[in-house]
C-alpha positions in Angstrom: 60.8 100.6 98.7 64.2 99.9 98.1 64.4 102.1 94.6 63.3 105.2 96.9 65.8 104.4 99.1 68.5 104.2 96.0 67.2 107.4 95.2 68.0 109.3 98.4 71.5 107.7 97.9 71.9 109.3 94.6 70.7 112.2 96.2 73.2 112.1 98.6 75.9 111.5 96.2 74.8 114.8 94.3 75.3 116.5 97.5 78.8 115.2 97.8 79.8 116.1 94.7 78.9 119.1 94.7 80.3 119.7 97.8 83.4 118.3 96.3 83.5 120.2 93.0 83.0 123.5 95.3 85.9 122.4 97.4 83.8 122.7 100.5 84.9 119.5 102.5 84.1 120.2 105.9 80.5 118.9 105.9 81.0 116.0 103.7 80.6 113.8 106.9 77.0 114.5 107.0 76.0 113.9 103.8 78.6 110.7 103.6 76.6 109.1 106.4 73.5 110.3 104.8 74.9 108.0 101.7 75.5 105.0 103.5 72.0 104.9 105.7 70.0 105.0 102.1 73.1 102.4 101.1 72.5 100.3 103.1 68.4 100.7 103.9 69.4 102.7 107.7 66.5 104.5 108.0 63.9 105.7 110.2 59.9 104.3 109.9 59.8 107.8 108.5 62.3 106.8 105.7 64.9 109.2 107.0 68.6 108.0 107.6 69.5 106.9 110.4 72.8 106.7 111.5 72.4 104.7 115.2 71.8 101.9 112.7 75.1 101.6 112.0 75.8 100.2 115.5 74.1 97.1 114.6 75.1 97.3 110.8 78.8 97.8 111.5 81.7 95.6 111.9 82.2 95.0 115.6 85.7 94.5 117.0 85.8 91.6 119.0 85.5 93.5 122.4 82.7 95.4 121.1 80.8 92.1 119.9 80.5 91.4 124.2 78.7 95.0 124.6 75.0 95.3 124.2 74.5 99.0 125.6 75.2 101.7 122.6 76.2 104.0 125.0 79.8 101.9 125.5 80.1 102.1 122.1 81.6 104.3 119.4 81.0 104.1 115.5 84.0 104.7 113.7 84.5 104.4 110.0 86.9 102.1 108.7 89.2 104.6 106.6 89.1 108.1 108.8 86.6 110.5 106.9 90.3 112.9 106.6 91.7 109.8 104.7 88.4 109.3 102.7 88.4 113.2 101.7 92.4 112.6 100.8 91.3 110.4 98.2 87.9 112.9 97.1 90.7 115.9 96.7 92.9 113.9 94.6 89.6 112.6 92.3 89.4 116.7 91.9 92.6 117.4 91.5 93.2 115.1 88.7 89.8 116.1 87.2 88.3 112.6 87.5 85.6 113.5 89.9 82.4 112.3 88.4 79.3 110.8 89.8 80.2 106.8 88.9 83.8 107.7 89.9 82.7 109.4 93.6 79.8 106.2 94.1 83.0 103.7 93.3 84.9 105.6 95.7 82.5 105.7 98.3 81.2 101.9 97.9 84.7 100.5 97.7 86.2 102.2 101.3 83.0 103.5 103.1 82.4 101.3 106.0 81.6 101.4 109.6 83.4 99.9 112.5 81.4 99.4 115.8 84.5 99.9 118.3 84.1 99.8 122.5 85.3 103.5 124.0 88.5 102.3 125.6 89.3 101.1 121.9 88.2 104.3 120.2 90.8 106.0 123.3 93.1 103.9 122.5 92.9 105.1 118.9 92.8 108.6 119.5 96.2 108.3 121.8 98.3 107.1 119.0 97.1 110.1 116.9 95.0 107.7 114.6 91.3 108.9 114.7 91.9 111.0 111.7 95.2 109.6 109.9 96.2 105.8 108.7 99.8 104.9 109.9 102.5 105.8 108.0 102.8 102.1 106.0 99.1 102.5 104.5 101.0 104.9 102.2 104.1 103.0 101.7 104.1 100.3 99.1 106.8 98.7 100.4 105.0 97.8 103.4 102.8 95.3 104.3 100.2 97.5 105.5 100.1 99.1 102.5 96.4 100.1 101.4 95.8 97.7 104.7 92.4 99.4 105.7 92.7 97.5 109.1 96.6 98.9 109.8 95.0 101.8 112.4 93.4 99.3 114.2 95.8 96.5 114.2 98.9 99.2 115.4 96.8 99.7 118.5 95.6 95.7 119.0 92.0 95.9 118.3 90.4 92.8 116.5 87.4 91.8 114.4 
């Protein structure tokens, strides 16, 4: 079972890419959670992805970890999909976009967080639900490439 479900990942990956290489990245989300379901084996009896797996497949914040109801709850990845496609768009620019380098990509900063919704408000006041803070980019700092600086600039813990 587990070499169909690499195979609806690859065929997710396709989709990416091709999405990608057409320069069309407003519906990568879909198919980037489609990716990480089959990734990760999130999937329906049917064999579909399903994406409410990732609240018990994703890193929990602390707070989050003392919620059982869903509905309190908000998945959030761990690098904004804005941030994520950043990183695509440079892969294009540079002509470097390739299936093994879009997977690498994808399986090195794709990850959920499971956050509570007055973490995930807390979040979206500082203006960080779509951006990193201004030290992710900065090598000088010491939240440089610091997946965790959106989250620690607004006290949430895993």
């Amino acid at each position: 079972m587990s070499d169909l479900y690499q195979f609806h990942a690859h065929l997710e990956l396709q989709h990416i890419f091709l999405e990608a290489n057409a320069e069309r990245f407003h519906h990568l989300s879909t198919f980037i959670d489609g990716y990480y379901c089959y990734r990760h084996q999130l999937v329906t009896r049917q064999g579909k992805a399903d994406w409410t797996q990732i609240f018990e497949h994703g890193i929990r914040s602390k707070a989050a970890s003392q919620i059982a109801d869903r509905k309190k709850l908000v998945r959030e990845p761990r690098l904004p999909f804005a941030v994520l496609t950043g990183k695509l768009k440079v892969l294009v620019r540079d002509d470097e976009l390739n299936l093994e380098s879009l997977q690498s990509l994808l399986d090195d900063h794709l990850e959920y967080t499971v956050l509570t919704r007055e973490e995930f408000q807390r979040l979206k006041a500082a203006g960080l639900t779509e951006r990193m803070p201004a030290g992710y980019y900065c090598p000088a700092s010491s939240d440089y490439q610091n997946t965790d600086a959106r989250f620690e600039a607004v006290g949430i813990e895993f």
